[in-house]
N, C-alpha and C positions, 0 to 999 in steps of 0.2 A: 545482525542487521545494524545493530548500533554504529560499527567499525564502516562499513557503507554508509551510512548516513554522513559521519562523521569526515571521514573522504570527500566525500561530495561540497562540503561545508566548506571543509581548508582547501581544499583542491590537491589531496595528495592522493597517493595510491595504498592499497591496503598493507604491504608490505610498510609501508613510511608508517601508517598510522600504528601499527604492530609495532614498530620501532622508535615509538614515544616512552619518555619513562612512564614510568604504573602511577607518580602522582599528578602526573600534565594529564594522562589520559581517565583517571576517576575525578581530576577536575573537569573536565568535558561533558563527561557522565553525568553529574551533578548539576551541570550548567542546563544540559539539556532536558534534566528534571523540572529544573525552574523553570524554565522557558524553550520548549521544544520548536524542533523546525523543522520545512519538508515538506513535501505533497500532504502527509496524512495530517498534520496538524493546519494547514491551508484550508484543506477539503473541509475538517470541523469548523473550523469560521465560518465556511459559505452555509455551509448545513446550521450552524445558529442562526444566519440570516437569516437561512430560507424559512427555517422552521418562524421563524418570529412572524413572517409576511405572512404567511400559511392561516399564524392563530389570528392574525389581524383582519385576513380577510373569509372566516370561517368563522360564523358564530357558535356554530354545533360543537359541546365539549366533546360527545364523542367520538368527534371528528380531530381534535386535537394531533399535532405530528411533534415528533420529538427532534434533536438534530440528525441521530442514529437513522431515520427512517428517511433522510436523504443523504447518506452515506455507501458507499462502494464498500463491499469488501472484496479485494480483490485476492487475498490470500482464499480465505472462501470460494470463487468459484474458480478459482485454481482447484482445490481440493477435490470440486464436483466436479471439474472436469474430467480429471485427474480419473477419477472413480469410474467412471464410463468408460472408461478404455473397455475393448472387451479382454478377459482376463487370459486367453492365451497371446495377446499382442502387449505386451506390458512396455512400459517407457525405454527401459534399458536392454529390452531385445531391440529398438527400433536403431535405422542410422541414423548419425546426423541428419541425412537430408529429409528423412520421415520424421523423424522429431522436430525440426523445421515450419516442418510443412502441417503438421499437426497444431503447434503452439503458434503459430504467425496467426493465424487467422484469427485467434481467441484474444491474443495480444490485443491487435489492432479495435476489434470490439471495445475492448475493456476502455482502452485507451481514445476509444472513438476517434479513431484515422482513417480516412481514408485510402 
């Protein structure tokens, strides 16, 4: 995932980024330790926000929310999607156009598209 992210950042393609030397690319690594970027580090900002307005306008401690609990996981309901398949249609008997046609609509959810 790192090497896609990392694409996306420079704007090259994953072959270009595989085709860095080993210390340009574990300085990258390094870099994005200290300071990560990307949907999922965006997404925890907003989720600090929300959570902070959350405690601010909620007195009840046991109503307290964390940033996690306004957080997507989207690998996760990939997973459970995933898992509902029923078990003699599995992903890689399906075609193209059924695996298409299966994953758009869950896509678009996630991603809240119209």
């Amino acid at each position: 995932m790192f090497e896609m992210r990392l694409g996306l950042a420079l704007g090259k393609t994953r072959s270009e980024i595989r085709a860095l030397p080993a210390p340009e690319y574990h300085d990258w690594q390094l870099f994005y330790e200290l300071e990560p970027w990307g949907w999922a580090n965006t997404e925890f900002q907003v989720a600090e926000i929300m959570a902070l307005v959350w405690r601010g306008q909620i007195n009840k401690k046991k109503d307290l929310k964390q940033p996690k609990d306004f957080m997507r996981d989207p690998v996760g309901e990939i997973m459970k999607q995933t898992q509902q398949i029923d078990l003699k249609k599995k992903l890689a008997d399906m075609s193209p156009e059924e695996r298409r046609n299966y994953w758009l609509p869950i896509v678009k959810r996630d991603m809240r598209v119209e």
